[in-house]
C-alpha positions as CSV (number, residue, x, y, z in Angstrom):
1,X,48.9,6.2,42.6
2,X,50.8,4.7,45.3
3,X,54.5,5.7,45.6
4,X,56.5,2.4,44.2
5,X,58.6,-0.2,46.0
6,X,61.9,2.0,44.7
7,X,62.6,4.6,41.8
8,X,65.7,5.5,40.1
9,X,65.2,9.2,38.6
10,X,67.0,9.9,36.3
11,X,70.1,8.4,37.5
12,X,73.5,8.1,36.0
13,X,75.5,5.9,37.8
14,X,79.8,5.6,36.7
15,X,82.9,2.8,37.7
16,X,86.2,4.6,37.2
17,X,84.6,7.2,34.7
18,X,83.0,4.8,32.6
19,X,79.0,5.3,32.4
20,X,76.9,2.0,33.9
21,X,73.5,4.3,33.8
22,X,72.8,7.1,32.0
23,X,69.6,9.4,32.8
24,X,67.9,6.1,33.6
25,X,63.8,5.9,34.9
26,X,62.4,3.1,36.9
27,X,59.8,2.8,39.0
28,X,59.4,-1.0,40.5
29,X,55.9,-1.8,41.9
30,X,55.0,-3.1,45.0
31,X,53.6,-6.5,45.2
32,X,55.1,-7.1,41.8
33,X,57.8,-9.8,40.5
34,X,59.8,-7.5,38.2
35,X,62.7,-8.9,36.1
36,X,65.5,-7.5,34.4
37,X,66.4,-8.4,31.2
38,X,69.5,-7.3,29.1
39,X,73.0,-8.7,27.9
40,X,75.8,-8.3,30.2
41,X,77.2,-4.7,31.1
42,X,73.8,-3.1,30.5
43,X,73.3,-2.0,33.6
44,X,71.0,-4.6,35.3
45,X,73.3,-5.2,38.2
46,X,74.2,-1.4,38.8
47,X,70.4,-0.7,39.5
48,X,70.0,-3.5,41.9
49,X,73.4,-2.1,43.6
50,X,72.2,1.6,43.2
51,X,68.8,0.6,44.8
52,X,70.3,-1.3,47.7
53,X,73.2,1.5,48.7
54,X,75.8,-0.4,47.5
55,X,76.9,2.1,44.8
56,X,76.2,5.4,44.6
57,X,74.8,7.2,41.7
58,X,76.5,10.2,40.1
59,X,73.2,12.3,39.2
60,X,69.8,11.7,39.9
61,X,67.9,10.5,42.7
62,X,67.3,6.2,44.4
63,X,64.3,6.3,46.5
64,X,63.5,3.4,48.2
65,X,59.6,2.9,49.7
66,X,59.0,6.9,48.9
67,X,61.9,7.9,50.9
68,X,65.0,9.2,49.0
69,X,68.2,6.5,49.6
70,X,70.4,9.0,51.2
71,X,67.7,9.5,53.9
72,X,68.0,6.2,55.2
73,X,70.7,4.9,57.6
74,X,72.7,1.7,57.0
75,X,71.0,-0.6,59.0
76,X,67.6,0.8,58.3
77,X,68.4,0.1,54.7
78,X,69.2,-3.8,55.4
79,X,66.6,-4.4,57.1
80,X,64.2,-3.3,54.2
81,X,65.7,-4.6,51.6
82,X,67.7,-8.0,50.9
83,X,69.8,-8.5,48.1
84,X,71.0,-12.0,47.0
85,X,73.7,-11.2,43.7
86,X,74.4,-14.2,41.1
87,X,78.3,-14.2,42.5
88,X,79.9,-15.4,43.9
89,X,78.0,-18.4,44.2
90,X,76.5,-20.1,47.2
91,X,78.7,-23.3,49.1
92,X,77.0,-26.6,47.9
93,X,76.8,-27.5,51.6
94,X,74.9,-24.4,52.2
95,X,71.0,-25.3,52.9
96,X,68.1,-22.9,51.0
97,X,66.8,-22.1,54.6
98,X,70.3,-21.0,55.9
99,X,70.6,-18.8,52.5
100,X,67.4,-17.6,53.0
101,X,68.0,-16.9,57.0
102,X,71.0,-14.6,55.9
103,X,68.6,-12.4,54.9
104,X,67.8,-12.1,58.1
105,X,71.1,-11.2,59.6
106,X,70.0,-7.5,60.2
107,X,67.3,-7.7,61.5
108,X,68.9,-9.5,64.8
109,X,70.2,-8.5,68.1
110,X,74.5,-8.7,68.1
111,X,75.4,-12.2,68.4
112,X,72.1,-13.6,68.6
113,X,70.5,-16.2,66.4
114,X,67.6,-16.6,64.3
115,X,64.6,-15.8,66.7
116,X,61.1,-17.6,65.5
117,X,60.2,-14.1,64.0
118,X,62.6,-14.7,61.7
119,X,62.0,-18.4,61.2
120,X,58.5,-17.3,60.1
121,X,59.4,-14.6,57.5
């Protein structure tokens, strides 16, 4: 089988001493629409975070496309993977495509615009 899209192993994962995650498994699939489910403070957000290198988990190990997290630099990271959070919320003047282009911010040259690479993807 195919390594997945990214794994948490069992992962804890802590704010300020409280637990978030604790032990937690997950492989996500590639080519797969995966949701989580849960009520609030279940941990649904901490995974995402954990996944994109935005928190850091206290045990356990975040791969991301085979490769464990801590292997991958900063911008490499953003460039693979885009994450849009519920909050805060988006500008009402703010266009889908400009949202969406965001996305793209790392994948760009210092103070250049979107390219039509990234008006295709």
């Amino acid at each position: 089988m195919a390594d997945p899209l990214a794994r948490l192993a069992a992962v804890t994962a802590r704010y300020d001493g409280t637990t978030a995650l604790d032990g937690v498994n997950l492989d996500l699939p590639e080519g797969r629409i995966t949701a989580f489910c849960g009520p609030n403070g279940s941990g649904k957000s901490t995974a995402l975070r954990l996944m994109r290198g935005l928190h850091r988990a206290a045990s356990g190990e975040v791969q991301v496309a085979g490769r464990p997290l801590l292997d991958w630099s900063s911008g490499d990271l953003a460039r693979a993977v885009a994450m849009l959070s519920q909050t805060p919320e988006v500008p009402p003047e703010l266009r889908v495509e400009d949202l969406v282009m965001l996305g793209r911010f790392a994948h760009r040259g210092r103070f250049a615009g979107p390219s039509s690479a990234d008006r295709e993807a």
